[in-house]
N, CA, C and O atoms as a GROMACS GRO file, in nm:
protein
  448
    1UNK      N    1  -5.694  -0.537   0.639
    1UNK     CA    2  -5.624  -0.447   0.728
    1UNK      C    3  -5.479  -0.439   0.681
    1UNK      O    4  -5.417  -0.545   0.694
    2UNK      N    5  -5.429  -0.361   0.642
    2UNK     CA    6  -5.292  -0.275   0.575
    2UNK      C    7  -5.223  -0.236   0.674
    2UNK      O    8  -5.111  -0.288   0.669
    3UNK      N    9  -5.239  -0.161   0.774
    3UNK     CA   10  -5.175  -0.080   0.864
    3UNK      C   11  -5.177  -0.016   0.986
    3UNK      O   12  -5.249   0.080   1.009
    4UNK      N   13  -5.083  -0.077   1.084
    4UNK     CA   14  -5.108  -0.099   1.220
    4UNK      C   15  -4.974  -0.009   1.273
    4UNK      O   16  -4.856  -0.004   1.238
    5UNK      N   17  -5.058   0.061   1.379
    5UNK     CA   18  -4.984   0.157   1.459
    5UNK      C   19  -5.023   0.096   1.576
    5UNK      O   20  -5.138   0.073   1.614
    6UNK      N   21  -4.849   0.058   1.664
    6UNK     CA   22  -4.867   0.008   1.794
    6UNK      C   23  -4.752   0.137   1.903
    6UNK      O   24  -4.633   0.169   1.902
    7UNK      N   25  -4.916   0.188   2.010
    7UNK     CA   26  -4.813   0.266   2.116
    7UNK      C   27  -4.827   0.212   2.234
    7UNK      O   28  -4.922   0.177   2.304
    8UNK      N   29  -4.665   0.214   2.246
    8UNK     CA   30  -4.627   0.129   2.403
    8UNK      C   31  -4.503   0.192   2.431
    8UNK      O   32  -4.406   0.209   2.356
    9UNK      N   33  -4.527   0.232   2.587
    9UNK     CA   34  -4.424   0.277   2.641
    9UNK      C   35  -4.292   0.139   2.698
    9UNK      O   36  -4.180   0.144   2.748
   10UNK      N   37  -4.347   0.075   2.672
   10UNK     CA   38  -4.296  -0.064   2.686
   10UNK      C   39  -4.194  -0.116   2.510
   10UNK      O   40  -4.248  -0.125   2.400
   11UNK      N   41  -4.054  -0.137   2.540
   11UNK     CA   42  -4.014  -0.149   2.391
   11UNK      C   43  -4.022  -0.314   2.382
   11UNK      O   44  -4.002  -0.371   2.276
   12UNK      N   45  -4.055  -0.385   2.506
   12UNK     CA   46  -4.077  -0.571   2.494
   12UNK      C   47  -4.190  -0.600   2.455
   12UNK      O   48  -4.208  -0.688   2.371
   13UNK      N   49  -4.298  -0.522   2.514
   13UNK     CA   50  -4.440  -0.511   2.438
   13UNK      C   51  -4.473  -0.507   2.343
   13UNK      O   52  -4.554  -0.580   2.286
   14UNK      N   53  -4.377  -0.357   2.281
   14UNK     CA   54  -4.410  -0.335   2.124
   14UNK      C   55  -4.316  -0.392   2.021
   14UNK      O   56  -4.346  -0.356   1.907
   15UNK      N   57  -4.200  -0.481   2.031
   15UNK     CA   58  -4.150  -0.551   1.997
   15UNK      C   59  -4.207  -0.714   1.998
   15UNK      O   60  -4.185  -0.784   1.899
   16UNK      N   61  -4.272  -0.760   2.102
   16UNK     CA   62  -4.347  -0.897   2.078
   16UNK      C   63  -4.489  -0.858   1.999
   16UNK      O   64  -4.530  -0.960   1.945
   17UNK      N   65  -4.553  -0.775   1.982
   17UNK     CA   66  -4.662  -0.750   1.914
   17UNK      C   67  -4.650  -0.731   1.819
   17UNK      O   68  -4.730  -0.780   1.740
   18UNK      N   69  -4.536  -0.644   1.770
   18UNK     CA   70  -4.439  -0.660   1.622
   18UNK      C   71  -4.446  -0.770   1.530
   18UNK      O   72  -4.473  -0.784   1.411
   19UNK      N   73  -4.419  -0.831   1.611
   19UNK     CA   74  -4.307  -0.959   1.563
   19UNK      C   75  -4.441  -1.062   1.569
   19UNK      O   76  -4.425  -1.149   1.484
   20UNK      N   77  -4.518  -1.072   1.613
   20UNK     CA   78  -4.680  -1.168   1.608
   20UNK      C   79  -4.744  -1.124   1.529
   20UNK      O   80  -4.789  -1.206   1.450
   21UNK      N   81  -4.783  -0.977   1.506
   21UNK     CA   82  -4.802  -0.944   1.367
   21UNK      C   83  -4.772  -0.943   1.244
   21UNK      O   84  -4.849  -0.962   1.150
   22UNK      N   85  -4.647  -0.918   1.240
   22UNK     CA   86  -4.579  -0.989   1.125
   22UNK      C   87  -4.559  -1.135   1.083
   22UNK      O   88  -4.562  -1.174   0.967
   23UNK      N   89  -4.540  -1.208   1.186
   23UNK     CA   90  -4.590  -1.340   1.151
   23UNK      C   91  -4.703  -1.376   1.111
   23UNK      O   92  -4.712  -1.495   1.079
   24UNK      N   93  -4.792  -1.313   1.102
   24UNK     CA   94  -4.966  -1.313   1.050
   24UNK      C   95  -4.982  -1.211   0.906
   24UNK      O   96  -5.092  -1.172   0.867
   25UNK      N   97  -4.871  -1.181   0.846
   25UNK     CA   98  -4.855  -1.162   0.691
   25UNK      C   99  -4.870  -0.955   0.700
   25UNK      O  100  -4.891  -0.882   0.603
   26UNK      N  101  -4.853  -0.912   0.834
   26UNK     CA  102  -4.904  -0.732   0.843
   26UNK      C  103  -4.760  -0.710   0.821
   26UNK      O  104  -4.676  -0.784   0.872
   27UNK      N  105  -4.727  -0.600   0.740
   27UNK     CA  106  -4.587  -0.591   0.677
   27UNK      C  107  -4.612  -0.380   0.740
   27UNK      O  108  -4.523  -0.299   0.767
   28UNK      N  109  -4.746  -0.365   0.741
   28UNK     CA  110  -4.700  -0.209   0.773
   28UNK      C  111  -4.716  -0.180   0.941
   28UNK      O  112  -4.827  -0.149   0.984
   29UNK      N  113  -4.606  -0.191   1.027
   29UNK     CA  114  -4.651  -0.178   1.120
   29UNK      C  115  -4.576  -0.031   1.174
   29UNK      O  116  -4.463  -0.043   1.126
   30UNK      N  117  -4.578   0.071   1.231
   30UNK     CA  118  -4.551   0.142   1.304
   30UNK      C  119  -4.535   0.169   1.458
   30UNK      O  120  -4.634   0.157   1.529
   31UNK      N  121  -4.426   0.202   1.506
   31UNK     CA  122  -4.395   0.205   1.632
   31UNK      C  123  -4.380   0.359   1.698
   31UNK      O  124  -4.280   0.427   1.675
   32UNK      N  125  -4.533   0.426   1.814
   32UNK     CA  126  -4.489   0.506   1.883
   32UNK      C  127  -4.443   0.463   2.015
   32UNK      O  128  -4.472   0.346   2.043
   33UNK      N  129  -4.385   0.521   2.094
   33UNK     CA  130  -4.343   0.562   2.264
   33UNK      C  131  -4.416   0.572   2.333
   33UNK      O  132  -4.442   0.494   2.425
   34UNK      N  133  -4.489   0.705   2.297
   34UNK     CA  134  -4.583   0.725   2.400
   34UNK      C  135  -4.687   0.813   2.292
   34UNK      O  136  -4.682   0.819   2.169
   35UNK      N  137  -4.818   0.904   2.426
   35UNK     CA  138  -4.932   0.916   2.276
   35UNK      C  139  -4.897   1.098   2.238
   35UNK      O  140  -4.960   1.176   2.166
   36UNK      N  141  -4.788   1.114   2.308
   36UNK     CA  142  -4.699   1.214   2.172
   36UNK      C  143  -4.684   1.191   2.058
   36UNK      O  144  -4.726   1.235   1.951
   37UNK      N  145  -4.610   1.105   2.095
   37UNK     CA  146  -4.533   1.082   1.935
   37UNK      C  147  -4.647   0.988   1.862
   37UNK      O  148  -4.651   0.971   1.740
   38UNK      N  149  -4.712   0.947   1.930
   38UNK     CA  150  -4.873   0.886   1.879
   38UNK      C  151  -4.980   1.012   1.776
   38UNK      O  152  -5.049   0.989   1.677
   39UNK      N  153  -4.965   1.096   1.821
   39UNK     CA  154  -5.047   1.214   1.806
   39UNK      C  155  -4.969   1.302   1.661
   39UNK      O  156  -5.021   1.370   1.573
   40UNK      N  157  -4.855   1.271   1.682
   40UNK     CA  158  -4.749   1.334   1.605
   40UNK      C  159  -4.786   1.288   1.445
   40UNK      O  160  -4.820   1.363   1.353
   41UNK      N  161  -4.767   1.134   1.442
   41UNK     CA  162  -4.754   1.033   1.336
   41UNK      C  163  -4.947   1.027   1.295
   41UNK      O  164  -4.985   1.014   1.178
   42UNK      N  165  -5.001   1.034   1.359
   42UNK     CA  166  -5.177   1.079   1.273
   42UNK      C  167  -5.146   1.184   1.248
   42UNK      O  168  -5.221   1.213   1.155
   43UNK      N  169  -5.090   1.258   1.265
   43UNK     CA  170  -5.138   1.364   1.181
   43UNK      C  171  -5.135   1.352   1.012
   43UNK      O  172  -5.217   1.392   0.928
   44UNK      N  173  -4.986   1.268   0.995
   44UNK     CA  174  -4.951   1.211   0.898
   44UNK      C  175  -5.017   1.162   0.782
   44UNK      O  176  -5.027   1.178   0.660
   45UNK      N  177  -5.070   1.072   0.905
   45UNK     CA  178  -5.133   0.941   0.785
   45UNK      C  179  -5.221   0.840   0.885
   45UNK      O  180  -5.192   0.819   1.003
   46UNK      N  181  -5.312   0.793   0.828
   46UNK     CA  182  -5.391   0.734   0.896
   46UNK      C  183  -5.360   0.548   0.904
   46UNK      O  184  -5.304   0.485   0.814
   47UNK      N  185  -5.399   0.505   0.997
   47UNK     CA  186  -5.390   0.323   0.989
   47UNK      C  187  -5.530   0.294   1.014
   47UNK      O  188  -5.626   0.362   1.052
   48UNK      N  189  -5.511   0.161   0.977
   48UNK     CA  190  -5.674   0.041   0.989
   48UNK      C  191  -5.678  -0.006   1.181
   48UNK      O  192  -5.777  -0.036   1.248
   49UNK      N  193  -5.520   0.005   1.230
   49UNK     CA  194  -5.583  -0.071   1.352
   49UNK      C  195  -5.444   0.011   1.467
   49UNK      O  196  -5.324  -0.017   1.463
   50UNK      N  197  -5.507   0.110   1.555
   50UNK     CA  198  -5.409   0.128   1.652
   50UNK      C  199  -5.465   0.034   1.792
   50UNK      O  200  -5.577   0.009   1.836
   51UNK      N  201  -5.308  -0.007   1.840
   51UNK     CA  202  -5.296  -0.065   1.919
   51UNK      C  203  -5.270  -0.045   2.061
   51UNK      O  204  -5.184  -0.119   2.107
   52UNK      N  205  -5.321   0.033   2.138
   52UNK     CA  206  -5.221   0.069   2.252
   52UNK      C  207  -5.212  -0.004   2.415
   52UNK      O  208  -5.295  -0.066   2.482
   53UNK      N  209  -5.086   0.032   2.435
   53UNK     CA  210  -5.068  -0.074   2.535
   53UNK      C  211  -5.022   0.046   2.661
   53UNK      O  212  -4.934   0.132   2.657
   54UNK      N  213  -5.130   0.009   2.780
   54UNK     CA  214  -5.134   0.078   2.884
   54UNK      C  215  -5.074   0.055   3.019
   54UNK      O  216  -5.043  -0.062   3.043
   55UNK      N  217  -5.055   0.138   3.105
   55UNK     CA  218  -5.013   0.297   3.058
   55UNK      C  219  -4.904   0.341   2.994
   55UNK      O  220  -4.788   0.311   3.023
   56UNK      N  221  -4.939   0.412   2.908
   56UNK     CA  222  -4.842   0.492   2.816
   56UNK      C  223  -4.745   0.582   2.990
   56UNK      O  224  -4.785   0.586   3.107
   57UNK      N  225  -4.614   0.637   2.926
   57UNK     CA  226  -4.544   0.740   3.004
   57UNK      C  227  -4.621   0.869   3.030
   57UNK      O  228  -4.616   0.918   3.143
   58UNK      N  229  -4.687   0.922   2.943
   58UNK     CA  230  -4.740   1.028   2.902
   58UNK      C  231  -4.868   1.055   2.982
   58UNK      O  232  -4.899   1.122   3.081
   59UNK      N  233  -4.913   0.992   2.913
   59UNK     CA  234  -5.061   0.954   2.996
   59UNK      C  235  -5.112   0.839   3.014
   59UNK      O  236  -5.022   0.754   3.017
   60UNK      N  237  -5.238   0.785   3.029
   60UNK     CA  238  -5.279   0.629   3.067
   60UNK      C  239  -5.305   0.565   2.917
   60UNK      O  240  -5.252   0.459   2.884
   61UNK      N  241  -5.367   0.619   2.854
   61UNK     CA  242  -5.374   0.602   2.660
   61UNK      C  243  -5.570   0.580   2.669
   61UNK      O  244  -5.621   0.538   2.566
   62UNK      N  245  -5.644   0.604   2.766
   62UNK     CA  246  -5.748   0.638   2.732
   62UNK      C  247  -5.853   0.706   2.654
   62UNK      O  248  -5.951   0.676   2.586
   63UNK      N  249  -5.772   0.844   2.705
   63UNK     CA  250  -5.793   0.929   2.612
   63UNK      C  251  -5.761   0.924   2.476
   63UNK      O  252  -5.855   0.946   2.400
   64UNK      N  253  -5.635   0.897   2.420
   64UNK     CA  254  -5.588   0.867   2.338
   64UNK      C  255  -5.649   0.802   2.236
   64UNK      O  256  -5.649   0.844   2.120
   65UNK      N  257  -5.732   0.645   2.295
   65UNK     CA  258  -5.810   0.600   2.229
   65UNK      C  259  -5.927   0.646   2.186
   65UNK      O  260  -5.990   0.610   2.087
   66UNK      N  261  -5.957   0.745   2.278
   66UNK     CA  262  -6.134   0.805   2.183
   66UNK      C  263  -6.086   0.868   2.127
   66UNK      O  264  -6.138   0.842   2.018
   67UNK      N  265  -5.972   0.993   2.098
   67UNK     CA  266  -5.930   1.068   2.021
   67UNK      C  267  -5.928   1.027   1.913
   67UNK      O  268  -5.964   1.091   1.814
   68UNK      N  269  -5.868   0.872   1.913
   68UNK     CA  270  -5.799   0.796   1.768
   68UNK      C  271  -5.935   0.726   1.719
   68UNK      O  272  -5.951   0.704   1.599
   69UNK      N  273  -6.028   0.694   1.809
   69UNK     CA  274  -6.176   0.627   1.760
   69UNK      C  275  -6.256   0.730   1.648
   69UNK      O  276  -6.287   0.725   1.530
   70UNK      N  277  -6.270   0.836   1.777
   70UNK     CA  278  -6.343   0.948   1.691
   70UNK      C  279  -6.292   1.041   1.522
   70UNK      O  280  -6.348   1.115   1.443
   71UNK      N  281  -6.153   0.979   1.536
   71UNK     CA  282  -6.134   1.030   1.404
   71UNK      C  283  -6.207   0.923   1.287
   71UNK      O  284  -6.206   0.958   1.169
   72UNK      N  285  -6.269   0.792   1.326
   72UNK     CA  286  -6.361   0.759   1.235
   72UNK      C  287  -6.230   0.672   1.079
   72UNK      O  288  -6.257   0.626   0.968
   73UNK      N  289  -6.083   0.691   1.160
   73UNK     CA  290  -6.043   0.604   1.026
   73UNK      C  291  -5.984   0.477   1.133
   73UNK      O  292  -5.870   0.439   1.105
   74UNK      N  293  -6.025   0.436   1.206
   74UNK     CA  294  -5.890   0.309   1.264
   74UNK      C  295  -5.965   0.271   1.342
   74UNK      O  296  -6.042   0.332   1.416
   75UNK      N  297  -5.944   0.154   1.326
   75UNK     CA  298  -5.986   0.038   1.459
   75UNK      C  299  -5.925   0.065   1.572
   75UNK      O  300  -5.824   0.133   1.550
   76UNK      N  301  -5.946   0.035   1.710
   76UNK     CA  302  -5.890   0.094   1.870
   76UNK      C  303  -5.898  -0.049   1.929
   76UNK      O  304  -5.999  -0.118   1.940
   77UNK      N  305  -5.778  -0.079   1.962
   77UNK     CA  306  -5.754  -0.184   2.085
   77UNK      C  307  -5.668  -0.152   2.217
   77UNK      O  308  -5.546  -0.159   2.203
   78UNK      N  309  -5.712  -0.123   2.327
   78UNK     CA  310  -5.650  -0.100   2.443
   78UNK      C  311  -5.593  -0.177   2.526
   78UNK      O  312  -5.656  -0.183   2.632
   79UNK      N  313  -5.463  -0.262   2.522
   79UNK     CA  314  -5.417  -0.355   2.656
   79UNK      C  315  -5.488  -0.254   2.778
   79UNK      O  316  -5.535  -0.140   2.774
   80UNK      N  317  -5.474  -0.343   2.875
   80UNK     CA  318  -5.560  -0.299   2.993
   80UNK      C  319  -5.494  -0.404   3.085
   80UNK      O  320  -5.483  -0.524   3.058
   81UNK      N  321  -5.449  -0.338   3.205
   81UNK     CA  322  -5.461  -0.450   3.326
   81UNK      C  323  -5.578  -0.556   3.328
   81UNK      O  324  -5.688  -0.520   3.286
   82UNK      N  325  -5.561  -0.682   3.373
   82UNK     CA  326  -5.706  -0.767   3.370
   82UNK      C  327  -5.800  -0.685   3.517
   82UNK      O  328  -5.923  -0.693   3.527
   83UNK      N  329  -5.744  -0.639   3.580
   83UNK     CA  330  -5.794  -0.550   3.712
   83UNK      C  331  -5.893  -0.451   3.644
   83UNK      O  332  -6.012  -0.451   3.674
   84UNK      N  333  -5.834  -0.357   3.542
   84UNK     CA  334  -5.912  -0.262   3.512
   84UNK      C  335  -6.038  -0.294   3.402
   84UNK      O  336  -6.139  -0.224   3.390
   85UNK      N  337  -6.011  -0.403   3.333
   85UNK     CA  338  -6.036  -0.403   3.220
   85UNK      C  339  -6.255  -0.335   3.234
   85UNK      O  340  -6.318  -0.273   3.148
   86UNK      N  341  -6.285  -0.362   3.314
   86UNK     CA  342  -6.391  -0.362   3.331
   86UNK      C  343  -6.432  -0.197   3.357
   86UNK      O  344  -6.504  -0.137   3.277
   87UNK      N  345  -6.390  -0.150   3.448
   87UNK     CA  346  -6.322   0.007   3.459
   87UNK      C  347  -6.368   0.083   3.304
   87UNK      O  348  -6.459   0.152   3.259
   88UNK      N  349  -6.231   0.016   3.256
   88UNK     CA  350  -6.183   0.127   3.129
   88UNK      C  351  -6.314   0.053   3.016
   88UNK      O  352  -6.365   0.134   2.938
   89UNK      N  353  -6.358  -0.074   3.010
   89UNK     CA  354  -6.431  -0.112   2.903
   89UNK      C  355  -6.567  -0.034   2.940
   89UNK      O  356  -6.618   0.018   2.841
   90UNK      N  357  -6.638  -0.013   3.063
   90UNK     CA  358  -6.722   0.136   3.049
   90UNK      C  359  -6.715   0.231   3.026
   90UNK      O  360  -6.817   0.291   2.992
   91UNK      N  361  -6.570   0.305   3.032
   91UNK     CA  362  -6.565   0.452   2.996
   91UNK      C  363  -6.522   0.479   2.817
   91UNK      O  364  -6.520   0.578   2.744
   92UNK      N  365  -6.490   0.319   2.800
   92UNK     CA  366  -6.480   0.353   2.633
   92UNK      C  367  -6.510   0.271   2.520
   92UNK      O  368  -6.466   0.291   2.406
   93UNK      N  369  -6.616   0.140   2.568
   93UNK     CA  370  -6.665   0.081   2.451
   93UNK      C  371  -6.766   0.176   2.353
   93UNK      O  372  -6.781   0.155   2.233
   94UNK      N  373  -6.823   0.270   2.417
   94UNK     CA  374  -6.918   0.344   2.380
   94UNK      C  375  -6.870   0.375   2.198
   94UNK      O  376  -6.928   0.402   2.093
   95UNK      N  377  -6.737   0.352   2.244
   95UNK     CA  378  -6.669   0.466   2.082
   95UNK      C  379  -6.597   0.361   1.989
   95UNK      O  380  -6.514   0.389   1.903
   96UNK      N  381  -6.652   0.213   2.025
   96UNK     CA  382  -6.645   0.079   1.959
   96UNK      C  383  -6.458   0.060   1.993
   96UNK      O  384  -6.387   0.006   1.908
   97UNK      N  385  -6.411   0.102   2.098
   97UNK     CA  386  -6.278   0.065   2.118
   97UNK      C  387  -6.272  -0.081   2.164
   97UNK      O  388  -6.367  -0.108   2.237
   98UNK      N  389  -6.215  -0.151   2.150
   98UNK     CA  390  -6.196  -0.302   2.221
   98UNK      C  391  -6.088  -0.285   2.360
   98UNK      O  392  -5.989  -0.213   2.369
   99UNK      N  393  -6.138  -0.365   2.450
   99UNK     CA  394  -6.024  -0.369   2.574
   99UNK      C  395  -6.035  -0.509   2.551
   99UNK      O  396  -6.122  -0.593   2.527
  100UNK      N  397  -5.883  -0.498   2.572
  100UNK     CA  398  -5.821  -0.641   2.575
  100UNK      C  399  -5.752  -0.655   2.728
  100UNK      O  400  -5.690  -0.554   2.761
  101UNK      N  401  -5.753  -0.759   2.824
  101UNK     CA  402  -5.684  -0.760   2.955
  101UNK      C  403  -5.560  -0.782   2.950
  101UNK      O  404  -5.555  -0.804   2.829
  102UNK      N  405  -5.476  -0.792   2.977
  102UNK     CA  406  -5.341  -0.801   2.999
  102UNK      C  407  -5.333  -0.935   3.091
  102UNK      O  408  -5.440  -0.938   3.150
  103UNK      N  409  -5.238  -1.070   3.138
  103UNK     CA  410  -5.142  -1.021   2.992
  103UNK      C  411  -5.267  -1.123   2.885
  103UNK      O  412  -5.371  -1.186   2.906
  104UNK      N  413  -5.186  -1.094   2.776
  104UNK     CA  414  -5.288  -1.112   2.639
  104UNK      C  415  -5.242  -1.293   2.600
  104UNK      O  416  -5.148  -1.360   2.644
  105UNK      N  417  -5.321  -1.320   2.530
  105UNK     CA  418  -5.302  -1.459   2.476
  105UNK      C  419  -5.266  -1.422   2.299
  105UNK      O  420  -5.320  -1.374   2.200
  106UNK      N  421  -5.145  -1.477   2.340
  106UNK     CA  422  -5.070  -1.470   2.178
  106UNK      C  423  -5.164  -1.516   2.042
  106UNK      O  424  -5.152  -1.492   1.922
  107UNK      N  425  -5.248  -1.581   2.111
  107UNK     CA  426  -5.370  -1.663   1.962
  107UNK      C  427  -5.428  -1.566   1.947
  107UNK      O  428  -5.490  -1.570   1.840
  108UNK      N  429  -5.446  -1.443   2.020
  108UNK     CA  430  -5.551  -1.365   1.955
  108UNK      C  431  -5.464  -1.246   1.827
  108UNK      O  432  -5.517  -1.214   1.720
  109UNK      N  433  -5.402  -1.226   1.848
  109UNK     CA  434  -5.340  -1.199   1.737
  109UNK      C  435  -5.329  -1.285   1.576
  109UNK      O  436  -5.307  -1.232   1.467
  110UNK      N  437  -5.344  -1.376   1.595
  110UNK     CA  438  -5.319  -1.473   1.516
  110UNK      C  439  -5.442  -1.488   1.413
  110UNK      O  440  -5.445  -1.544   1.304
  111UNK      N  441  -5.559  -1.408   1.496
  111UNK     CA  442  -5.722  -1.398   1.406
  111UNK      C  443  -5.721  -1.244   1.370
  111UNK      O  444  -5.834  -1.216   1.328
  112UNK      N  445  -5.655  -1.154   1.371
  112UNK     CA  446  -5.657  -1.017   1.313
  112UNK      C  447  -5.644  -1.031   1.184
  112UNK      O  448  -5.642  -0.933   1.111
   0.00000   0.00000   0.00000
């Protein structure tokens, strides 16, 4: 895995996920806002693993994730409230997205 796009409307979020990734040797990481500027940057260029952390400003990042699944180049991981996780992991494992609950355990990063 080469290249990781993390969207969070959150800049402590996407700054500690940053920074845990990079400590685990990922040198390409990318930072959107929200799944605008998410939407903006695929058009671009594609990554191995988007990350998104919910809810985006924009929208909740559900959608977002099948959008980014179904394009068939990137792995999908969704923070999720631990409340919802169950919720959102029916409406979108179908499209091999992962929900992760919130808050997250820093070790799991550490096996990507």
């Amino acid at each position: 895995m080469d290249s990781i796009l993390i969207i969070s409307s959150s800049l402590k979020v996407s700054s500690s996920l940053e920074e845990l990734l990079k400590l685990n040797s990922y040198s390409e990481i990318v930072l959107a806002k929200n799944a605008g500027e998410a939407k903006r940057i695929l058009l671009d260029r594609d990554f191995d693993l988007c990350i998104i952390n919910t809810p985006l400003t924009d929208e909740f990042g559900g959608n977002l994730a099948i959008n980014i699944a179904n394009r068939g180049t990137a792995q999908v991981m969704l923070l999720v409230k631990s409340e919802l996780e169950d919720e959102i992991s029916d409406k979108v494992e179908d499209f091999g997205i992962f929900v992760i609950a919130k808050p997250v355990n820093r070790q799991l990063f550490g096996v990507l």
